[in-house]
BAPA-598377 format. One record per residue (C-alpha): x, y, z negated. Coordinates in steps of 0.25 Angstrom, whole numbers, plus 5000, padded with zeros to 4 digits. Each point is the difference from the previous one (the first is absolute). Example, Ala and Ser with C-alpha at 12.3 -4.5 7.8 and 13.67 -1.06 7.14 Angstrom:
BEGIN
504949824969500650145002
% end
This chain:
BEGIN
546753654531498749954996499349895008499550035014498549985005499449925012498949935002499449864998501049885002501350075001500949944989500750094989501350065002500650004985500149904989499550064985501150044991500049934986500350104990500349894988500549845003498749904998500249874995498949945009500250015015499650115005499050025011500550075011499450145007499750025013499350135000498750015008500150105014498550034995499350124997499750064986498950004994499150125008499150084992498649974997499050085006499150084994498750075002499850145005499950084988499050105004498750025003499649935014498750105002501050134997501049955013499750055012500349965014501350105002501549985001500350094989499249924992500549865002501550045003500150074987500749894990499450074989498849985003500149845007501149925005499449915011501249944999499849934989498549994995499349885002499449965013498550024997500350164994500850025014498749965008499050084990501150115002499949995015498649984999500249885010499749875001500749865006498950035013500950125005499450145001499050045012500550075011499450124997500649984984501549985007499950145009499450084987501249944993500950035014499750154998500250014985501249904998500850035015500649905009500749884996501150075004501150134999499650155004500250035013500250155007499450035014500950095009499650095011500849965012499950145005500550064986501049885002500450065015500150144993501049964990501149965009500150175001500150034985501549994997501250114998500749975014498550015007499650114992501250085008499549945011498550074999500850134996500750005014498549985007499650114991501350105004499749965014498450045001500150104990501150074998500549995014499350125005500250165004501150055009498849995011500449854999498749904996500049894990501149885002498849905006500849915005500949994987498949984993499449895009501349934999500050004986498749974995500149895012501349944993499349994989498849945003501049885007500849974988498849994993499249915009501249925001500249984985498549974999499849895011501149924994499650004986498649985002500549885009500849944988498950064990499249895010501049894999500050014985498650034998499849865008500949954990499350034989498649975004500549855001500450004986498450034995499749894992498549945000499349944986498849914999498950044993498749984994499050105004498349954996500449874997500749975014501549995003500650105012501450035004500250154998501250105000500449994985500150175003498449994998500149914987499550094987499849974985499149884998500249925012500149865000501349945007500449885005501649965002500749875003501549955002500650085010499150124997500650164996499050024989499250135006499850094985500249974985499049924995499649904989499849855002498549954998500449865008501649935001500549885004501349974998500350145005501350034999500450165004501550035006500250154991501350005004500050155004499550044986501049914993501249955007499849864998500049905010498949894993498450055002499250024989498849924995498750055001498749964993498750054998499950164993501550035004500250115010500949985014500750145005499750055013501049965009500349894994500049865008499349864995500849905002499249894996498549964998498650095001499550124994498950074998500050144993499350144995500850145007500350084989500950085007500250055012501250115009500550094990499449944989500749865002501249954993500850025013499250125004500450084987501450015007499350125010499550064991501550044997500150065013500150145001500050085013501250104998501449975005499149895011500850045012501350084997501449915001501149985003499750035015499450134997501250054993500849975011499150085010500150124989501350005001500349985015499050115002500450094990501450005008499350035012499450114995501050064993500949995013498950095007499850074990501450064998500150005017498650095001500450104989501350015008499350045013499350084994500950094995500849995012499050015012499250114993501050084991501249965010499650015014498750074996499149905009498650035002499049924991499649895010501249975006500850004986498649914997500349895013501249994993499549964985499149925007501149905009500649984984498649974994499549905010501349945005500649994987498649924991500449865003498350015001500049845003500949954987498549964992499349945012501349925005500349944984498749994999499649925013501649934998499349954985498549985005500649915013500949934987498749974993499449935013501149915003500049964985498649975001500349925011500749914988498850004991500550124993498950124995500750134998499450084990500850124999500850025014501350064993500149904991500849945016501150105000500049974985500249845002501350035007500850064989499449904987501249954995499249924992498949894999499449954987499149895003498849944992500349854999498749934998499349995014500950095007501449934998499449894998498849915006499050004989500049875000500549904990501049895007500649874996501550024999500649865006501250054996500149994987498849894997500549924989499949844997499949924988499549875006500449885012499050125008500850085010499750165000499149975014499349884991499750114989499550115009499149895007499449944988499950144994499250025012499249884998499550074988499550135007498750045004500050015016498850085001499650144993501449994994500650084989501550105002500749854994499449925007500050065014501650024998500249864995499249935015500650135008501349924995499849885008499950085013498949905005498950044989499349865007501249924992499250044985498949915004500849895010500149864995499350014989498549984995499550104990499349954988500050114991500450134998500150114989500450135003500550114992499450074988500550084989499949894990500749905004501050095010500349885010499449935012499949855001499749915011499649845000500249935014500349865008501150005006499549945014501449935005499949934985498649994996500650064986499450104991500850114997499950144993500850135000499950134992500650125001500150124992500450094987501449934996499650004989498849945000500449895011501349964991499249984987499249895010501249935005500149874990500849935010501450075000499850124990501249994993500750114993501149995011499050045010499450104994501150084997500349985015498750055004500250104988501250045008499550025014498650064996501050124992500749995012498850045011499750104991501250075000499950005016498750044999499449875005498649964995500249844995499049905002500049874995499649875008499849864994499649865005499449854994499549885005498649934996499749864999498849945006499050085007499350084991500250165003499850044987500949914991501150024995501450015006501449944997500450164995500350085007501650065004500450125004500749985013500150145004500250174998499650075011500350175002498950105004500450135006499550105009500850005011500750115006499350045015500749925013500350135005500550084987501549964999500350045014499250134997500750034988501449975008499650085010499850134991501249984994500950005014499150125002500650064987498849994991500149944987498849924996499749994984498749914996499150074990499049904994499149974990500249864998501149934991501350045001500649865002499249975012500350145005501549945001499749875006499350085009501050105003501049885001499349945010500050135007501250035000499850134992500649954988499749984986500650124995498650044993499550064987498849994992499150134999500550044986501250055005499250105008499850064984501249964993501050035010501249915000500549924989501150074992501549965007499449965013500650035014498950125002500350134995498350045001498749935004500350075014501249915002499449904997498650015008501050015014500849874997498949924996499349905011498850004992499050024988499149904996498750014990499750155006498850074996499450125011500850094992501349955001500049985014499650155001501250024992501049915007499550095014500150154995501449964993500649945012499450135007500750084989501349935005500050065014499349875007498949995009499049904995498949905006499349914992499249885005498849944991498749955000499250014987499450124992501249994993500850045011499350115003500550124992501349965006499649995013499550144999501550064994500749915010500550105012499549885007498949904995499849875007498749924995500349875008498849915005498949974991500450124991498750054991499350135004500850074989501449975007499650035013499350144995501350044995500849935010500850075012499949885008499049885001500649865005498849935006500949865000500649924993501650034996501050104999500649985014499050135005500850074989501249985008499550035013499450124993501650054996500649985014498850065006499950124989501750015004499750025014498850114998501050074991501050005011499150055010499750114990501450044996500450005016498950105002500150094988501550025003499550035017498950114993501050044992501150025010498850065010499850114990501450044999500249995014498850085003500150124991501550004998500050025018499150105002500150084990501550015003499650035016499350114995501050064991501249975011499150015013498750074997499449875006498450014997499749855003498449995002499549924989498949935009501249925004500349974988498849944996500249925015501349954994499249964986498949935008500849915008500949964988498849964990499449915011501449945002500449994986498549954997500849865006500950004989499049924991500149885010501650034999500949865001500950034989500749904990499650014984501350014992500349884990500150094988498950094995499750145006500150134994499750145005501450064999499550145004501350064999500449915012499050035008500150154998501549975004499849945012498750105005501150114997501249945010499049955011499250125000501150115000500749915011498749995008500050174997501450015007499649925010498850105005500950134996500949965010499149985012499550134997501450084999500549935012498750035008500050144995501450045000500649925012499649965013500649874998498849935003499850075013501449995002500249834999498549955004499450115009498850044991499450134997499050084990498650095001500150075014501349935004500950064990501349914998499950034985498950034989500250145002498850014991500249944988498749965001499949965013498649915002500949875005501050014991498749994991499749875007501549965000500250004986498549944996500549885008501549994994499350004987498849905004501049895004501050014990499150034989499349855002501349935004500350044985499149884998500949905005501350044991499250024987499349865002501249925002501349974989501049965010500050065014498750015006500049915012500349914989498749994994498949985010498750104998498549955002499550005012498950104996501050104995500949985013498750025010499350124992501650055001500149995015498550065002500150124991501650035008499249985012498950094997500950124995500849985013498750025007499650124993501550065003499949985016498450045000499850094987499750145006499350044987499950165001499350004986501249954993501150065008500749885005500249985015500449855007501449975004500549925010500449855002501450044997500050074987499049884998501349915003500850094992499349994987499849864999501649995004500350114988499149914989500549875004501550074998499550054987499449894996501149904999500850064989498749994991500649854997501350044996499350114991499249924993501349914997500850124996499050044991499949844994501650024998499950134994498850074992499149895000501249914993500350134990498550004997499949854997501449994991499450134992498849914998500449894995501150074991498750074994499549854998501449954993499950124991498549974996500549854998501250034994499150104990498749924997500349855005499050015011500050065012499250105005499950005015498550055005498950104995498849924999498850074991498850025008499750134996499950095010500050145001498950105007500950005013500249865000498549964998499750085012500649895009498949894996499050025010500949945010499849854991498850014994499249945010500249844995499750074985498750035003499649875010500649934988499150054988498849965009500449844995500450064988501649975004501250124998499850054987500850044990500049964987499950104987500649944988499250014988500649934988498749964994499849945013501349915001499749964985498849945004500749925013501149964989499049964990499349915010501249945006500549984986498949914996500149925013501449984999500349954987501050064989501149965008500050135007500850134993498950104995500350124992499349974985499250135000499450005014498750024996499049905007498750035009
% end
């Protein structure tokens, strides 16, 4: 492994290796963390009269690289000069360059409204309202207006529904996202404004200071100990020097000193920016989710399908009904049987999801992308600024003494040698140690300082020691600059010790950084010491986050396996994954190409990706790679990163997290934006995406079992009974039901502690014995009623025109009769589907109990005062009112043990038969396979992504939620960039061409 890179003082990690004995001493290595050498720039070669004023122009690297040129070509380029352009120079330039910023698409909120209607199970739905008003007529009969009303009326409330609460979540995250618009100062006619750097064109004059998000690239015409934080480019923890000619990313941060600079590029046409132009707008919508909604609906369909072309033969070939009464019929199946609110309520359940994840500084970007969180099995993880801090620490732990100094004596004198004010990465770690940043300047008198520059790679401070009235000096910095210093107690003993504990911090990935001490005689600052002595070796790292460990627990007991990807060293990827408690079970990128070493443990590289805890020295393309294998594998993945690095990762990830302070390119391709600091949303994001998807399974199992129960019963009453049930009741029962169902997406339900998956065999299981129970339940009212006068008999209550049994068997109260045994039951479903015990076990919300109490009181109401001659039902009498709800509740009770019978029985079978397919797949290729996860969706499936598109497109108005194409001249050109920030320590393939 080559010799790792930092930045200014921090020591060397490896001794030199002789390659033949000397006979003099000799001198001892410690390699510089420096930078090589850069390139010199050079001028345009081309002819400055022949460029014009046009992107195609100055972003064709054939043509210039504004990268690189000298500064005075970039302004003549520009055609700018260090007074700023005139207002009316920046708007020409606005129009012809675009916003500092990514594309946005505008959305019509009516066309938004309308979309709620195009999908399969709606479609069936518009095609009943079409059968009502047009088809419905002849026989001296006029158009089903009522049926029509009723449906289109349906309609319209799922979809006003559906569109209030995501244009409410749209809001919440729109909110959001407006707060993240960053601001740029700039020169405009000679006088400095604060502006939106989303107004910033080629040629502007900036300014940035410590502290500031650098608004577009530019290159530096002014820089005073300016110090850039590239960590989301590279990896690295140390900031990068910055002088006069050399260009700061967009995006990135200064960390030290001021700046002033010439745009040169700005939105698409940034480093950072160049990451949208990957974006590509097919496959923006359609998940996992949508697949699911395919699938459910397409077993919904099919059920009616198969029950309509039953009737059909029967009614009209078989009992030779007329054409609108056999019409009626079709019409109960097609409206009672379309669960039509299954869109709206998984779409309101994931747009109320994406609210309360807003409420945690969460901006979701793509609404599925919540059901999806719930089954990711696992979490690769950036480490630089998202594990960690970002922000170099001293390690107490391990500070090292060579002197009478203790380690708080070395970590204070190394303070005395910092600056205090407009302080470098080094620095601000080394006071940060003290706690009490006032203690670097406390007790002492400061006669002269010297701070770090690339010569001499050390800081030194002269001071009287007030107590004592002594001068004394201290200097810290590259070991081994600072050894070569100490003429006091160099000795070849010591310096194999510090030899030793130097190899030793790099091998822990621990930055050293050397700290030495003398006295001076007299009272003269300048003279000359005693020597000085190294008394001390402190370790720099960057700090994992307070909150990161307990995360990282946290997804573990939830049954996520976290795996750091990272392009920093692999030996500080361990100390960090150590300190973590990850573990330092991790590889170097190589092994991404040459697979495992021959008579290792792992049979393929695809063993070996899902038993590592980590990679270290990654390029965009690896961590691409790691994400689409570990799909390949069956596992749901969510990625979190920062950097432009990150993004073509983000993008493949089922779930892409860009955590706080993540660069427009990682939050383009991102699924989901934290807005602060640490992972714990990330967490909060898992349970809450746990709940959401048990809201959604308890709901898709109720439409399911509705289905069957609707269709499977009255077409059985007509083949059995000639029962012609009038389908406006039908849509009665429908109404009632999606306002009460509506509820679920406020449901209390507990998230599970392993990740979810749609087993849709389960759920067709379940909706089978629920709804076929439910079916038998309403068949036998009907039989009884018709057949017997048991009713009359026991409770004293009779039919249409006093009759003690439905003599007609379609008798207008037993119409009413039977729409409110259907009602009640049908919602009561609710309760047992939502529940895995008993379901007085697990209390309900209060807004599903309440809307289950007022839509059961409002059928009630319509059974005793109903008389509705238009649809041939007629209102029965407080005791058949009794009766029926005495029949559900009877009913009702056995739904429990059903649901445990079926646990015990089918649902076992079906889960053994699974994961003996797993064993077999484990047993045949070494990994499991235990999930389908490719994105591609068919035609069907597509159909489904208006209900989730709404956050897509308030996203792409701030430039968030898109997804990343990957070009491969495109990642070259982010590996050849991080390649030369990072040093030849990091694995790169020998023929990668560079940009």
């Amino acid at each position: 492994m080559s010799d790792p890179k930092v930045e200014k003082e921090a020591g060397s990690t490896e001794p030199a290796q002789a390659t033949a004995p000397a006979p003099e001493k000799k001198k001892r290595e410690y390699k510089d963390f420096g930078h090589d050498e850069e390139e010199k720039p050079t001028h345009a070669k081309v002819d400055m009269s022949q460029i014009q004023l046009k992107a195609e122009d100055l972003y064709d690297k054939e043509k210039v690289d504004l990268e690189t040129i000298v500064v005075e070509d970039v302004f003549k380029l520009l055609q700018c000069d260090e007074n700023g352009l005139t207002d009316e120079e920046a708007n020409r330039r606005l129009e012809l360059f675009g916003p500092n910023k990514l594309e946005s698409e505008e959305q019509n909120p009516f066309l938004q409204f309308l979309s709620f209607m195009w999908n399969p199970l709606s479609w069936v739905m518009e095609a009943a309202a079409l059968v009502a008003i047009a088809l419905s007529n002849g026989e001296h009969r006029p158009p089903d207006w009522e049926d029509f009303v009723g449906i289109v009326t349906l309609l319209i409330i799922n979809s006003a529904i559906g569109f209030y609460e995501e244009r409410n979540a749209g809001n919440a995250v729109k909110a959001l996202m407006d707060s993240l618009a960053p601001k740029a100062k700039v020169k405009r006619a000679g006088q400095w404004r604060e502006i939106e750097s989303a107004q910033l064109v080629p040629g502007d004059m900036i300014s940035f200071k410590i502290g500031d998000i650098v608004p577009a690239d530019c290159r530096l015409v002014e820089a005073v100990n300016v110090s850039i934080d590239q960590a989301a480019l590279t990896g690295e923890s140390l900031p990068q020097s910055k002088k006069v000619g050399d260009q700061c990313f967009s995006g990135s941060t200064c960390k030290q000193g001021e700046a002033e600079g010439v745009v040169i590029s700005t939105g698409p046409n940034t480093f950072f920016g160049r990451a949208a132009n990957l974006v590509g707008q097919d496959d923006d919508t359609t998940g996992h989710l949508q697949k699911i909604l395919a699938q459910i609906g397409s077993f919904c369909l099919v059920v009616i399908g198969i029950f309509v072309l039953a009737e059909i033969f029967c009614l009209y070939a078989g009992f030779r009904y007329s054409y609108r009464r056999g019409l009626d019929n079709i019409l109960v199946l097609l409206i009672g049987g379309i669960p039509i609110a299954m869109p709206t309520v998984l779409s309101v359940t994931l747009a109320v999801g994406a609210q309360q994840l807003a409420k945690y500084k969460a901006i979701v970007t793509r609404i599925t992308a919540i059901e999806e969180l719930a089954a990711v099995t696992i979490l690769c993880s950036d480490k630089t600024g998202t594990l960690t801090t970002n922000k170099l620490t001293i390690d107490r732990d391990t500070v090292r003494t060579y002197g009478p100094f203790s380690a708080e004596d070395v970590i204070l004198l190394a303070a005395y040698a910092s600056r205090t004010e407009n302080q470098d990465a080094i620095d601000q770690c080394v006071v940060g140690a003290l706690g009490d940043p006032s203690r670097a300047r406390a007790g002492i008198k400061l006669l002269d300082f010297k701070p770090f520059n690339p010569v001499d790679k050390r800081t030194e401070i002269t001071y009287r020691e007030e107590s004592t009235g002594k001068l004394k000096r201290v200097t810290k910095g590259m070991t081994g600059i600072i050894i070569d210093l100490c003429t006091r107690n160099k000795t070849d003993e010591l310096e194999n010790r510090l030899e030793a504990d130097v190899e030793e911090f790099a091998q822990r990935g621990l930055r050293a950084l050397a700290v030495a001490y003398e006295e001076l005689d007299g009272d003269d600052p300048e003279a000359e010491g005693n020597g000085f002595e190294l008394i001390g070796l402190l370790a720099i790292f960057d700090p994992p986050r307070e909150d990161t460990k307990q995360t990282i627990d946290d997804a573990l007991a939830l049954g996520v396996k976290v795996k750091m990807v990272t392009g920093d060293q692999l030996a500080i990827a361990k100390e960090t994954g150590r300190r973590l408690g990850l573990g330092d079970h991790m590889y170097p990128a190589k092994v991404l190409k040459d697979g495992p070493e021959p008579g290792s443990r792992f049979k393929n590289l695809d063993e070996m990706i899902l038993d590592a805890d980590g990679f270290a020295g990654v390029f965009p393309e690896h961590k691409y790679e790691i994400v689409k294998r570990l799909q390949a594998l069956g596992h749901l993945c969510a990625m979190t990163g920062d950097g432009a690095n990150d993004a073509p990762a983000l993008s493949r990830a089922n779930v892409g997290i860009a955590v706080e302070g993540a660069t427009d390119a990682a939050r383009s391709a991102a699924d989901i934006v934290l807005t602060e600091p640490g992972l714990s949303t990330i967490v909060h994001a898992i349970r809450g995406s746990r709940i959401i998807f048990q809201r959604m399974r308890n709901y898709a199992i109720y439409a399911c079992a509705v289905t069957i129960r609707i269709v499977v019963c009255f077409s059985i009453l007509a083949f059995a009974f000639k029962f012609d049930f009038p389908p406006f009741m039908v849509l009665i029962i429908a109404l009632l039901n999606d306002g009460t169902i509506m509820t679920l997406s406020v449901d209390r339900v507990l998230p599970s502690n392993h990740p979810d998956s749609w087993d849709l065999a389960e759920i067709f299981a379940f909706a089978i014995a629920y709804g076929l129970y439910l079916t038998l339940s309403t068949i036998a009212l009907v039989a009884i009623a018709i057949r017997t006068t048991w009713f009359y008999d026991k409770f004293g209550v009779t039919m249409h025109n006093g009759a003690h049994q439905a003599l007609d068997h379609n008798d207008p109260q037993l119409h009413m009769i039977v729409y409110l045994q259907v009602a009640i039951i049908s919602q009561a479903l609710i309760f047992v589907t939502r529940s895995h015990g008993f379901f007085f076990m697990e209390r309900p919300s209060a807004a599903l109990f309440f809307a289950f109490c007022l839509a059961q009181l409002v059928s009630s109401i319509i059974a005793a005062y109903g008389n509705w001659g238009f649809t041939n039902i007629e209102a029965v009498s407080g005791g058949w009112i009794g009766i029926v709800w005495i029949w559900d509740i009877v009913w009702f009770i056995p739904l429990d043990w059903i649901k445990f019978a079926m646990k015990a029985t089918v649902i076992k079978y079906l889960r053994a038969r699974h994961a003996a397919a797993v064993a077999a797949q484990t047993a045949s290729e070494g990994v499991p396979m235990t999930r389908t996860t490719s994105r591609a969706a068919s035609v069907h499936e597509s159909l489904y992504s208006n209900r989730v598109s709404f956050l897509r497109r308030a996203a792409r108005k701030v430039g968030f939620g898109q997804k990343i194409l990957m070009k491969p001249e495109e990642l070259q050109r982010f590996s050849s960039i991080q390649a030369a920030r990072t040093g030849s320590v990091l694995a790169r393939h020998p023929s990668r061409p560079t940009a």
